[in-house]
N, C-alpha and C positions, 0 to 999 in steps of 0.2 A: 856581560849579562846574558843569560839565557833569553834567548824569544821563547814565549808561551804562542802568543796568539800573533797571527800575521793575515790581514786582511788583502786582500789586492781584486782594485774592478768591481766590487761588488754593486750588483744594480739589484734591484724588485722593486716593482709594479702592484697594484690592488685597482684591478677594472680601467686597465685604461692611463691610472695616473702613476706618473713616475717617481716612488717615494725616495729610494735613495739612488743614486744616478754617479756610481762611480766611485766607492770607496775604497782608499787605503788607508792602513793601519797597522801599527805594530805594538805588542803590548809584552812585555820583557817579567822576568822574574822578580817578587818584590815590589813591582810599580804598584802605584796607584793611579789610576784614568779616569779622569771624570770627562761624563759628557754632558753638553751646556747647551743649551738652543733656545729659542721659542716655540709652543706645542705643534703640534705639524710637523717638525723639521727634519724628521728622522729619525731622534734619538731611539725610541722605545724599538722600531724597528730594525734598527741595527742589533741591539743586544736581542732581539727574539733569533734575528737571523744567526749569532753567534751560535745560541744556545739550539737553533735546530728548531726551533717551536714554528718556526717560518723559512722555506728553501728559496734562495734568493734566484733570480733570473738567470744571472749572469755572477762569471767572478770565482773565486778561491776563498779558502778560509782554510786556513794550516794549524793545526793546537800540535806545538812540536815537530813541525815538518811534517803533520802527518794531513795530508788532504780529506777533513770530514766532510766535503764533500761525493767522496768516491762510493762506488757500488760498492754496497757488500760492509759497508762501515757500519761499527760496533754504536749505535746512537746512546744506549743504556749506557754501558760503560765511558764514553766519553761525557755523559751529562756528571755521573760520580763523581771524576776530575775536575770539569766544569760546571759547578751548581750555580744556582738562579734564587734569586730572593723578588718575591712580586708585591706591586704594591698595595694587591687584595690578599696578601700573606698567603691564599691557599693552602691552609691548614687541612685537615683531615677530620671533618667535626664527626666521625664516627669512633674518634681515639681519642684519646686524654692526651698530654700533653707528653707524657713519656711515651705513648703507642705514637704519635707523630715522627718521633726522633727514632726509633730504632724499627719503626717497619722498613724502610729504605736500607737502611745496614743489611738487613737479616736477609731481605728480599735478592736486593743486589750487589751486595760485599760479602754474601755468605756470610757472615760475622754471626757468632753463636749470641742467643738471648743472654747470657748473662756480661758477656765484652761489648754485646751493642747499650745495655744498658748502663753498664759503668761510662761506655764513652758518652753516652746522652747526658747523664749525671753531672760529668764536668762542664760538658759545654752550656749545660744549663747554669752551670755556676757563673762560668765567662760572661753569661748577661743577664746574674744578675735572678734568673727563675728560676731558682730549685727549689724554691718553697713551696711551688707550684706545681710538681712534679705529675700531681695524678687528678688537677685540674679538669674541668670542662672545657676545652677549648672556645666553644661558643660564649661562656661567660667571663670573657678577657676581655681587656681595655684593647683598642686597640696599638698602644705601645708594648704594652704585654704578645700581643699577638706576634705582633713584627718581630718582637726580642726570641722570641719561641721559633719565628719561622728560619732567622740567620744559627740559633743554636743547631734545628735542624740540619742545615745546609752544612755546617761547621763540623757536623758527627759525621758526615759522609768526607770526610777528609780530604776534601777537595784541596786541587791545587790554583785553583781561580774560584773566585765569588764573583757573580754581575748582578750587580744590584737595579732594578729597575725602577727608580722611583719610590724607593722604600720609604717615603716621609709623603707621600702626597696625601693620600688615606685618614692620615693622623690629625685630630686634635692638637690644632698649637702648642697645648705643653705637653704632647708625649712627643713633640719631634725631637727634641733634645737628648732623653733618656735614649732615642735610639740611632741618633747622630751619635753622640758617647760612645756608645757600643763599637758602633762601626770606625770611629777613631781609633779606636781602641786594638782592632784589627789591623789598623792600618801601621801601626804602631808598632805590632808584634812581625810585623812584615810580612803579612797575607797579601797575595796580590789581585786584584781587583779591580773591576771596571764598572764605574757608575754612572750611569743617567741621573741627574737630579737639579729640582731648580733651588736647591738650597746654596746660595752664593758663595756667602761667606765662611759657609762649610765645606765646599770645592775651593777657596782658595787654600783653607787651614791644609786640606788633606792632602792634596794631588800633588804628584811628579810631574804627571799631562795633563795639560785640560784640550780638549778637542769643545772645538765650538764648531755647531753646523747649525745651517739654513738651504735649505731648500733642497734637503737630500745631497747635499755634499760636505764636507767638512772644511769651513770657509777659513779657519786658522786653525793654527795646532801649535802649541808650543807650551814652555811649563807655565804654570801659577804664577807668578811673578811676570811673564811677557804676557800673556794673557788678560791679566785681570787689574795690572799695572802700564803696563806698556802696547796696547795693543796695537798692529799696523792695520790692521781694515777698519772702513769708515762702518761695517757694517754690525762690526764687533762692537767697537765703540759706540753707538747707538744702543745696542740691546743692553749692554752695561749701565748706561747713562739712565734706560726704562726702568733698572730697579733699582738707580742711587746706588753704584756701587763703583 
């Protein structure tokens, strides 16, 4: 399997305090990664660090062998490959729902208006919003929002999604409509890295589950030794905290 994403060492700090403290990681073609923790532990911060939205202290981070860390790197063009799904959706409330999807194309893939909006079209379909096409974005549900903001991400043909907590935002019954979705992805063999406290939907989905505390990643292994079999007593406690 192809490495996508390979982490090593990575540290950062916010005034003083030591948020992640030494991470490795590798994320392969295809996979699916979920990240697990309790709040504080790191997670959010590791995928900003990913995506560039935060430069870690210390450490590597390779998309392809290629060090985005380095002078002089393309940050625009690797976010295209590597897009982000937030859990304030960050929509664009000065566009409709199809001006969300294809300003990024046009902007930064060069893609002509009429190719950025057939691509928007379909991926509006994959979840499900084409009815909604020329929508207000402000007056969406928020499962509507979230399903519009991965469409998004999805027109930019990326080769990694990191999703950060795409359900926390959400009213109880829209987490499902866009847990589905993102199954759904998973399914089609998008590869992907999530933060999310949604359990039993990191057990269904993941290849990896990475569980961290306290800025380190305190087990790593798949879905089934994780979520079944875990060897830290520390795992096993946080598991136990939500009956699972």
């Amino acid at each position: 399997m192809q490495e996508m994403i390979k982490i090593e060492g990575l540290k950062k700090g916010f005034e003083g305090q030591h948020v992640l403290k030494g991470i490795d990681l590798k994320l392969y073609k295809g996979e699916v990664m979920t990240i697990i923790g309790s709040s504080g532990s790191g997670k959010s911060t590791l995928l900003r660090c990913v995506n560039l939205l935060e430069y870690p202290d210390s450490g590597h981070i390779y998309f392809k062998d290629q060090d985005i860390l380095a002078k002089g790197f393309d940050v625009n063009s690797y976010r295209s490959h590597v897009n982000m799904v937030f859990q304030s959706f960050n929509l664009f409330n000065n566009y409709d729902v199809l001006g969300n999807l294809t300003l990024g194309q046009i902007k930064v893939l060069k893609r002509s208006k009429d190719e950025a909006k057939e691509i928007a079209i379909h991926n509006l379909k994959r979840v499900g919003m084409q009815d909604f096409m020329h929508a207000d974005v402000r007056k969406l549900s928020g499962g509507q929002k979230q399903r519009v903001a991965i469409a998004r991400a999805l027109s930019m043909s990326p080769e990694i999604i990191l999703f950060d907590e795409p359900t926390s935002a959400l009213d109880p019954e829209m987490v499902n409509e866009v847990l589905r979705v993102i199954k759904d992805l998973a399914d089609d063999g998008l590869t992907m890295m999530i933060v999310t406290h949604e359990m039993r939907f990191a057990k269904d989905v993941s290849h990896k589950v990475a569980f961290m505390s306290e800025g380190v990643i305190s087990e790593f292994g798949t879905a089934s030794e994780i979520f079944e079999h875990p060897k830290k007593e520390r795992t096993r406690q946080f598991l136990a905290s939500l009956n699972i």
